[in-house]
KOLVO-125075 format. One record per residue (C-alpha): x, y, z. Coordinates in steps of 0.05 Angstrom, whole numbers, plus 32768, in hexadecimal, padded with zeros to 4 digits. Example, Ala and Ser with C-alpha at 12.3 -4.5 7.8 and 13.67 -1.06 7.14 Angstrom:
2
80F67FA6809C
81117FEB808F
//
This chain:
453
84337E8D8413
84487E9283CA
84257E4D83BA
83DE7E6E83E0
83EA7EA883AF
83EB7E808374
83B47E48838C
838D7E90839C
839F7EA9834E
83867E6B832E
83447E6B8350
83387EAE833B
834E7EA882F4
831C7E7082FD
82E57E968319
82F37EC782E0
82ED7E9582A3
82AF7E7A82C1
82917EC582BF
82AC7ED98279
82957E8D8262
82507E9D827D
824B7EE18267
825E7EC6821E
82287E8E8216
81ED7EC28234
820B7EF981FB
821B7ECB81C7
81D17EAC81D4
81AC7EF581D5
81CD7EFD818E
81C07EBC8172
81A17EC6812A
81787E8A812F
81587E978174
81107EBD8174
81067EF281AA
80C87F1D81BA
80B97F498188
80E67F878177
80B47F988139
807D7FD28146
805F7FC48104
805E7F9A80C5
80817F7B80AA
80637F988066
80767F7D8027
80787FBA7FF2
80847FB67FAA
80917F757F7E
80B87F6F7F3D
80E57F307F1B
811F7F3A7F41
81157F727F83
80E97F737FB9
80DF7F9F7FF4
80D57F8E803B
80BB7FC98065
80BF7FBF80AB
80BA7FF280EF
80D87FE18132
80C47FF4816F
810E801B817C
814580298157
81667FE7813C
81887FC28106
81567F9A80E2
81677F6B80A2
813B7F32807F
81517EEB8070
812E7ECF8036
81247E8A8014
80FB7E677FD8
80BC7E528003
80D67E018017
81207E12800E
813D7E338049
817F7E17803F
81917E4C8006
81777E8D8021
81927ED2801F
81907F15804E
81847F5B8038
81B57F968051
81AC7F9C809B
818C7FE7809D
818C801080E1
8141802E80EF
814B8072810D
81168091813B
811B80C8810D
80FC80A780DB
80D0808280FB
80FB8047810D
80E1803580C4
811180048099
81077FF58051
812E7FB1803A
813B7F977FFC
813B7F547FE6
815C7F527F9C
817B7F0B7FA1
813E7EEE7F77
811F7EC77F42
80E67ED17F1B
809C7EB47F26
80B67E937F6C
808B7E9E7FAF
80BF7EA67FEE
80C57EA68034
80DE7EDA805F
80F77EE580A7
810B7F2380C8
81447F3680F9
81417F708126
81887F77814D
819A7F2E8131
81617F148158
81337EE3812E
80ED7F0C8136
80B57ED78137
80867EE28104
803C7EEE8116
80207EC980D2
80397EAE809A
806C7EDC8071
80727ED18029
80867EF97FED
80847EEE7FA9
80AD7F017F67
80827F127F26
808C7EE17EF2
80A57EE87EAA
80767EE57E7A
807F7F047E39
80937ED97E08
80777E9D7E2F
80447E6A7E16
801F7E6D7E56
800F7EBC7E4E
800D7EEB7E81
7FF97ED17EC8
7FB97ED97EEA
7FAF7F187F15
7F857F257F50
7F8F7F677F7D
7F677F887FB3
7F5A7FCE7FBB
7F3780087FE1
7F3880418010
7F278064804A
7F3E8049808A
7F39806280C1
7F5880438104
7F348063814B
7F6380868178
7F37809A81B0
7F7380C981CC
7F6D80FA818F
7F2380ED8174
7EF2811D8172
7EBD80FD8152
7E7C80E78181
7E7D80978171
7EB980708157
7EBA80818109
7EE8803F80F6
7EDB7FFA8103
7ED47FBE80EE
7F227FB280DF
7F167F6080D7
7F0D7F77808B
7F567F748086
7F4F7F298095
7F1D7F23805F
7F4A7F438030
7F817F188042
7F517ED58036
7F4A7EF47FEA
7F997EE17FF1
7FA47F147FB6
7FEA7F257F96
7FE97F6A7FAF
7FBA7FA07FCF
7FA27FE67FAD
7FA280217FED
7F78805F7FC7
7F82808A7FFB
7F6D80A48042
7F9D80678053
7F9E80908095
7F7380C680AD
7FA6810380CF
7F8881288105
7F93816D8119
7FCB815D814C
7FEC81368114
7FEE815C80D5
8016819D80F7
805E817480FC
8080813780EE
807B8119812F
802E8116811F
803D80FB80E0
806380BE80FD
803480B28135
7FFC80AF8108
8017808580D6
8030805E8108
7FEF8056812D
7FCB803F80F4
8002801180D3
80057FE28122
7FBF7FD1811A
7FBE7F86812D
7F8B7F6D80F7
7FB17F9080C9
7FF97F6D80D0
7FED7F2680AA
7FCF7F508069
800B7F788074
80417F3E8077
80227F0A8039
80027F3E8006
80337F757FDD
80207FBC7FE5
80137FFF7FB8
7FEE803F7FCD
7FDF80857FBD
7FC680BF7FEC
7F8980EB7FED
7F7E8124801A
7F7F8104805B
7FC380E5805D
7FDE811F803E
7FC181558078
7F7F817D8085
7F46816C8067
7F378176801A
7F858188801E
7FA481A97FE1
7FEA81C27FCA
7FEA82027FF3
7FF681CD8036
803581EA8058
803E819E806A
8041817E802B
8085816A8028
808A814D806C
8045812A8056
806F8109800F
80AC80F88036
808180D18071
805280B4803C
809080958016
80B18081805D
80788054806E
806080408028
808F80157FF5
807480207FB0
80B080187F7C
80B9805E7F61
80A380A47F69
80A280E27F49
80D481127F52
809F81477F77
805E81227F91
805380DA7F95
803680BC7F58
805980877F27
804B80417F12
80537FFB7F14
80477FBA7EE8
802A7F7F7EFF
80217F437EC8
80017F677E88
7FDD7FA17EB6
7FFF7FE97EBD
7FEB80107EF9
7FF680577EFA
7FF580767F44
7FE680BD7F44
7FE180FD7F76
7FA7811F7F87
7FC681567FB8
800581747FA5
7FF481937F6C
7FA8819E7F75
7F8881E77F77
7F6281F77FBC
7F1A81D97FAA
7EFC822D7FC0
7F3082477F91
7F13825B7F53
7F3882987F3C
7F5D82797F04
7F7182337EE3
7F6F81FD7F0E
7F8C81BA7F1D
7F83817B7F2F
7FC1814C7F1C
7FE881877F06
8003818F7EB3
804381697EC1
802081287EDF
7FE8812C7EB2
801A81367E7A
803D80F17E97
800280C67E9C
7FE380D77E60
803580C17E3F
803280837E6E
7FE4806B7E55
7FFF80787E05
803E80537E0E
8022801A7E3C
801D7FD87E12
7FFE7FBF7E51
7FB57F997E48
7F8E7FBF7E85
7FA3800C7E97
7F96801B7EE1
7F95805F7EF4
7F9380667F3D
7F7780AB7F5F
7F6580BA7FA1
7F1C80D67F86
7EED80C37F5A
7EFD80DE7F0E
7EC480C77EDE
7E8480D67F06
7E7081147EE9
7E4C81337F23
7E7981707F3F
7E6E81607F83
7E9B815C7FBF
7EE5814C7FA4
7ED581237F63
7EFB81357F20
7EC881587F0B
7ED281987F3C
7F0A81AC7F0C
7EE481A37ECE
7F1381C07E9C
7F53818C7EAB
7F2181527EAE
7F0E815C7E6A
7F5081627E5C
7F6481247E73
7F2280FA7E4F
7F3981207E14
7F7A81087E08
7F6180BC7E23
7F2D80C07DEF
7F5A80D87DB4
7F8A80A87DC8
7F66806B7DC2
7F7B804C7E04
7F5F800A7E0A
7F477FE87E53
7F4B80267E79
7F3680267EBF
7F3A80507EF3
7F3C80387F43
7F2780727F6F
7F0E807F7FB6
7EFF80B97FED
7EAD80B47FE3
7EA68080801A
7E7980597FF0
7E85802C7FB3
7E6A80277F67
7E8680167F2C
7E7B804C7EE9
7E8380497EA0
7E88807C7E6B
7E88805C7E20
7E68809B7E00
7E9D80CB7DD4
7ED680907DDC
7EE880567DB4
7EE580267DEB
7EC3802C7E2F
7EE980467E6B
7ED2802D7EBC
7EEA80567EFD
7EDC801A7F34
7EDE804B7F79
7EE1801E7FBB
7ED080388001
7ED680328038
7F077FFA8060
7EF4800A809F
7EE0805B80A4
7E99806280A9
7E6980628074
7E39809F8063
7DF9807C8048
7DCB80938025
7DF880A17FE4
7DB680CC7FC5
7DE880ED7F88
7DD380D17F42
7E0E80BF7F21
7DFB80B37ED8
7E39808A7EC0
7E2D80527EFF
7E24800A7EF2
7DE37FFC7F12
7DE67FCA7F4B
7E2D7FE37F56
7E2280137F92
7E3480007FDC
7E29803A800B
7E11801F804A
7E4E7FF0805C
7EA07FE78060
7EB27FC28022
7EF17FB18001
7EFC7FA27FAE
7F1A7F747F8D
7F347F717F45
7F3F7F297F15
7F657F277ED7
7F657EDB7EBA
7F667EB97E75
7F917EB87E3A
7FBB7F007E22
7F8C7F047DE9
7F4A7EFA7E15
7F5E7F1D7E58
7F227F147E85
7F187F507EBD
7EE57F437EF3
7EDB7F7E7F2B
7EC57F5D7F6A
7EA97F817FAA
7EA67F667FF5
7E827F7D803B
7EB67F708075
7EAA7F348082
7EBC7F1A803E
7E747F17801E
7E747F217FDA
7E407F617FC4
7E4D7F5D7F76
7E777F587F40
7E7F7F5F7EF3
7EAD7F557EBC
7EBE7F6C7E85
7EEF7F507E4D
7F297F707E2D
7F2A7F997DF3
//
């Protein structure tokens, strides 16, 4: 009897180390950092800003997760790295931001990312790289190229009201990806909120979230840096202004989905370098007047940002100046929401530009849903250019019948999606800038140049 007991013992301990021994290998498999699994990513990832040494990774799952990056010098995978695991929360989107700050200088690298340890196959090439150093250098500063535009819109038939689809044609993000340029320029109406969304966070999220899981969007997202401002339609209502009782919610989900490297303390404009060009991103809504109000002084930027940009453009040693805004600012025509509807702050602004001397201004702008490229020379020292691009992929409203006497004829595109492109080649004494414009398919419609001042 006793020796049945025992012979009965050992088979079960037995039967018991052949469970926990099979249960190990399946768990220690399903965490294996090196083994890919279907996707745990909703959308991205998106690589954000780029400087010498830091780089950020933005990435949404589909629930809440851990998520971290491994990265290596493109060809070296032997020395890589990992960012801080971060845990995505649902109330935020399931959004993570990760940083990457184990870098060198002027070096292109790979990246992979883990959701829950699991190795998330990536769905195109994903590369980043580090700006170089080049003050001080022989070589000079390096060669820049950058897309931009704005307006796109992304069809959700659930919530649309509109008779026929009003976006399309979203293989333009492939053709902007082909351009393969450093980093990409969003002017605003990144995403178009719709009634149900702009009344509460939750709409918010969805629609960011709607409009950042578009398909042709994710290998532009994964291989190309991005910066971005807002206008009024990722902010709230249409021709939104400061008096929005969402406005907050609308800055904290703009800065949850978007990476740029700094903003203000209120509001969401700053800047960024990239090689020997200074971009200055600025905001259109929070401090802007209602367009109907005209009881008193009225504002666009607001005295404290116009205050900062107009310190920024004197103190920038930068060759090109790049003041991004959400609408257009030199076309003097006071129609719709240009610059020009608050008169007295625009002046203002070319006042101080003018008296200041600022060399290779240009301003990138968007919102008309058509493109041209102006030029003012008269009353300053050297000739300032506001290159507006539109639209990605909202609709178009041809014909643009408005006379705008500062455009560069041959420069207008109203009757198709387009996409820009900016060049900045040749030696730091003979900077070379040539704007470039494309239909969606990646046609080139024009471009000029000009040379630095």
């Amino acid at each position: 009897m006793r020796r049945r007991l025992l012979l009965s013992s050992t088979y079960l301990l037995i039967l018991l180390f052949g469970f926990f021994h099979i249960d190990f290998a399946i768990y220690g498999k399903s965490q294996s950092t090196d083994t890919a699994s279907p996707s745990s990513i909703q959308s991205g990832p998106m690589l954000g800003y780029s400087t010498h040494k830091e780089v950020k990774i933005w990435v949404q799952t589909k629930n809440p997760s851990k998520v971290y990056a491994k990265y290596f010098i493109s060809g070296n995978p032997e020395q890589s790295h990992i960012t801080r695991e971060v845990s995505t929360e649902h109330h935020k989107g399931n959004v993570a931001h990760l940083i990457a700050d184990v870098l060198e200088p002027g070096k292109t690298y790979e990246y992979i990312i883990y959701v829950n340890g699991k190795h998330q196959e990536p769905k195109s090439e994903q590369k980043f790289k580090t700006q170089p150093i080049w003050i001080g250098k022989q070589s000079g500063p390096p060669d820049i190229k950058f897309a931009l535009g704005s307006c796109a819109f992304v069809n959700d038939p659930k919530y649309d009201t509109q008779a026929k689809p009003y976006g399309g044609e979203y293989f333009i993000y492939q053709s902007i990806s082909a351009q393969k340029p450093d980093f990409m320029l969003w002017m605003g109406d990144n995403i178009y909120l719709r009634e149900p969304d702009w009344e509460s966070r939750t709409g918010f999220i969805y629609r960011y979230t709607e409009q950042r899981s578009l398909s042709e969007l994710q290998p532009l997202l994964a291989n190309v840096h991005h910066y971005a401002i807002w206008d009024d339609h990722d902010w709230g209502p249409n021709d939104g202004d400061a008096s929005f009782w969402m406005g907050a919610t609308a800055e904290e989900i703009f800065k949850l989905f978007w990476a740029n490297p700094n903003y203000s303390k209120k509001g969401i404009y700053g800047s960024f370098t990239w090689g020997d060009a200074q971009f200055f991103l600025m905001d259109d809504r929070s401090f802007r007047t209602a367009n109907d109000n005209k009881t008193g002084s009225r504002s666009f930027f607001g005295e404290e940002q116009l205050d900062w940009l107009v310190n920024g453009l004197a103190f920038s040693k930068a060759t090109f100046k790049f003041v991004v805004v959400g609408g257009q600012v030199l076309n003097p025509l006071s129609v719709f929401e240009n610059y020009s509807t608050y008169a007295e702050e625009r002046e203002k602004l070319l006042s101080k530009i003018s008296k200041l001397k600022i060399k290779n201004l240009v301003f990138l702008t968007g919102d008309r849903h058509f493109t041209e490229l102006s030029y003012i020379q008269e009353g300053f020292e050297y000739p300032v250019y506001d290159f507006t691009v539109s639209p990605l992929t909202s609709s178009t409203h041809p014909p643009i019948t408005e006379k705008n006497p500062l455009r560069i004829e041959g420069t207008l595109v109203d009757d198709k999606r387009n996409f820009g492109t900016i060049e900045i080649t040749g030696p730091l004494k003979q900077r070379n800038l040539v704007f470039r414009v494309f239909d969606p398919s990646g046609k080139e419609l024009w471009s000029r140049d000009i040379k630095a001042k």
